[in-house]
C-alpha positions in Angstrom: -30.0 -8.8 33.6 -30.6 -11.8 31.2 -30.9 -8.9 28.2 -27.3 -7.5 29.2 -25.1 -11.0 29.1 -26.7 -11.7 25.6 -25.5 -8.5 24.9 -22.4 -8.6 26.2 -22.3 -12.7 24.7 -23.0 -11.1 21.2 -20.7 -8.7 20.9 -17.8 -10.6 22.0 -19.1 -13.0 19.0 -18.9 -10.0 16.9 -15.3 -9.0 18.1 -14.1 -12.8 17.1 -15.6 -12.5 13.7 -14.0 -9.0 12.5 -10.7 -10.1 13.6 -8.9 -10.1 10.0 -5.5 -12.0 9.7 -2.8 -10.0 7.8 -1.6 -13.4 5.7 -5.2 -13.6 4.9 -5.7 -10.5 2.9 -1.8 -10.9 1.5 -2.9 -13.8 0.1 -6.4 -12.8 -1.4 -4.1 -9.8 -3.0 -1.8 -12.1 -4.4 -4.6 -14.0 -6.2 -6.4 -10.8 -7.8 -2.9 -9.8 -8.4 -2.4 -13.1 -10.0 -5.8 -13.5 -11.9 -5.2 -9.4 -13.2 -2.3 -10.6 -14.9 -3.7 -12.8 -16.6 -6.7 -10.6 -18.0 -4.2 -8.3 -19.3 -1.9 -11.1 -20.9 -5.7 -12.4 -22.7 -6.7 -8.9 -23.3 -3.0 -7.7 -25.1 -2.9 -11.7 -27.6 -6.2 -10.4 -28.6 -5.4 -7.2 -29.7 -2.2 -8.2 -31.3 -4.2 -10.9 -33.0 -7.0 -8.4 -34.0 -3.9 -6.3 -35.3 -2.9 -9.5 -37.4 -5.6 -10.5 -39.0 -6.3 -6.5 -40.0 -3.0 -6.5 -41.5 -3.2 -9.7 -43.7 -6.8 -8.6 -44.9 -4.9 -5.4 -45.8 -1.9 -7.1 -47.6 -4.8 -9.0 -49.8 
């Protein structure tokens, strides 16, 4: 009888634990949206930069 109630005690524990709130995962895909963003903005200045410098050396 003892085995059964931590049983049922545990997975009640695990029911409260995989509840997920909606504003929760909205605002973790906000941030990655956020943090995305900026890679690409780093990633495009240093191409156009790499495109730059080619085209000075090129001019010389």
């Amino acid at each position: 009888m003892s085995s059964h109630y931590k049983f049922s005690s545990h997975s009640q524990e695990l029911k409260q634990q995989s509840k997920v709130k909606l504003t929760d995962l909205l605002n973790r895909m906000n941030e990655e949206k956020k943090i995305e963003r900026n890679r690409n903005l780093a990633l495009s200045v240093a191409a156009f930069s790499a495109v730059t410098v080619f085209g000075i050396i090129l001019t010389l």
